[in-house]
C-alpha positions in Angstrom: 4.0 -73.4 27.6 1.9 -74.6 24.7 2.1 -78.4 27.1 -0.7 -77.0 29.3 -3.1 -76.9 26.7 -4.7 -79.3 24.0 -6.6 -78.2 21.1 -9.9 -78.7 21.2 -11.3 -79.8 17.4 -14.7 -78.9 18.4 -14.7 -76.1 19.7 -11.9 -75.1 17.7 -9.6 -73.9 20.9 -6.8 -74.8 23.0 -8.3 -75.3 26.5 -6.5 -75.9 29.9 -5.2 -79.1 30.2 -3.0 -79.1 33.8 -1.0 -82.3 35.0 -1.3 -81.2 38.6 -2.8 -78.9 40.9 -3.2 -74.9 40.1 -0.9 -73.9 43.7 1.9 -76.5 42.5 3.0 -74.3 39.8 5.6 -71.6 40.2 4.0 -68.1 40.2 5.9 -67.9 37.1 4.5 -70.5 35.5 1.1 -69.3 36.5 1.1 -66.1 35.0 2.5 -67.4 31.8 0.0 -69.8 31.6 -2.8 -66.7 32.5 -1.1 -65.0 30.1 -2.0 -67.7 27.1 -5.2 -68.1 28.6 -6.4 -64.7 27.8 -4.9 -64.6 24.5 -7.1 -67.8 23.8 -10.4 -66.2 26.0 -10.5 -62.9 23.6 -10.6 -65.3 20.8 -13.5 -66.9 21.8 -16.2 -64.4 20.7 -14.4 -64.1 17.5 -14.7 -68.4 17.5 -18.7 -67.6 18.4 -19.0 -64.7 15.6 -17.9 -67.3 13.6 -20.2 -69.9 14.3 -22.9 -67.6 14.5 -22.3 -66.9 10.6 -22.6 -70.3 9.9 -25.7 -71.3 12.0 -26.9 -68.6 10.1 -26.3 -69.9 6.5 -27.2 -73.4 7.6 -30.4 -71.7 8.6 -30.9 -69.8 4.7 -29.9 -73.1 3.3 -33.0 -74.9 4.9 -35.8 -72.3 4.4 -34.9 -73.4 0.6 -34.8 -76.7 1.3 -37.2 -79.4 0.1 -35.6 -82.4 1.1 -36.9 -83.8 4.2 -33.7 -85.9 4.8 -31.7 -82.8 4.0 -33.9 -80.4 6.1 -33.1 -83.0 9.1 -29.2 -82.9 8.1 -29.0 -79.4 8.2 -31.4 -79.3 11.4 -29.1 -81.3 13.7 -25.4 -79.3 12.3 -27.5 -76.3 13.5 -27.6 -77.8 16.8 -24.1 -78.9 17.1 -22.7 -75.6 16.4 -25.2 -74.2 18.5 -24.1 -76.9 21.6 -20.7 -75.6 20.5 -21.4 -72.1 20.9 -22.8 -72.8 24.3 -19.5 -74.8 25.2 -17.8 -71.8 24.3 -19.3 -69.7 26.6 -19.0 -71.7 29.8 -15.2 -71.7 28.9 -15.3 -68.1 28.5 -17.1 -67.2 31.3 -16.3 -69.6 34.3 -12.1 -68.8 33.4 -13.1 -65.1 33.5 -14.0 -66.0 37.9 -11.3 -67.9 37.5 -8.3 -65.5 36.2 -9.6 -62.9 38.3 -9.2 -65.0 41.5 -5.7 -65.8 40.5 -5.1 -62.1 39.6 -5.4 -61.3 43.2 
C-alpha cells in the first residue's frame, strides 16, 4: 500500500499521494490506506518535537554568534524549519476532518 504515498524530504513524511478519486477505492483499500495514514499522523508531533529541538539549537547557536553572514544563515534555517513545522501541522490537522469523515 506503500504506492499511495511518497515521502516527503522536507517534511520528512510520507504524505497521501492518490491516483484517483477517494470513492473509487474499494472500502478495503480505504481503510488500509486510513490505517497507514494514522500510523504516519501520530508521527507527526514526534517529526515537530524534533524540529522544535533544532530551531532551538539553531537559536543557542546565534545568540553566540558574531558573524553577520552567519547570524543571517542561521536566521533563515530557523525559518525553514519553522515553515516546515507549520506544514506539518496543516497535514496533521486537516487529515484528522478528514479520517473522521471517512470513519463514518
Amino acid at each position: 500500500m506503500e504506492e499511495h504515498f511518497s515521502q516527503d524530504n522536507r517534511l520528512g513524511i510520507p504524505i497521501p499521494d492518490f491516483d484517483r478519486e477517494w470513492d473509487e477505492y474499494s472500502r478495503k483499500t480505504q481503510q488500509v490506506i486510513l490505517f497507514q495514514w494514522e500510523r504516519i499522523r501520530g508521527s507527526i508531533p514526534d517529526r515537530i518535537a524534533e524540529l522544535e529541538a533544532n530551531i532551538n539549537r539553531k537559536q543557542a547557536e546565534l545568540s553566540d554568534e558574531g558573524n553577520f553572514e552567519r547570524s543571517c544563515k542561521l536566521n533563515s534555517e530557523i525559518s525553514e524549519l519553522a515553515s516546515v513545522i507549520n506544514d506539518l501541522w496543516l497535514w496533521y490537522r486537516t487529515n484528522q476532518d478528514i479520517t473522521g469523515k471517512m470513519h463514518s
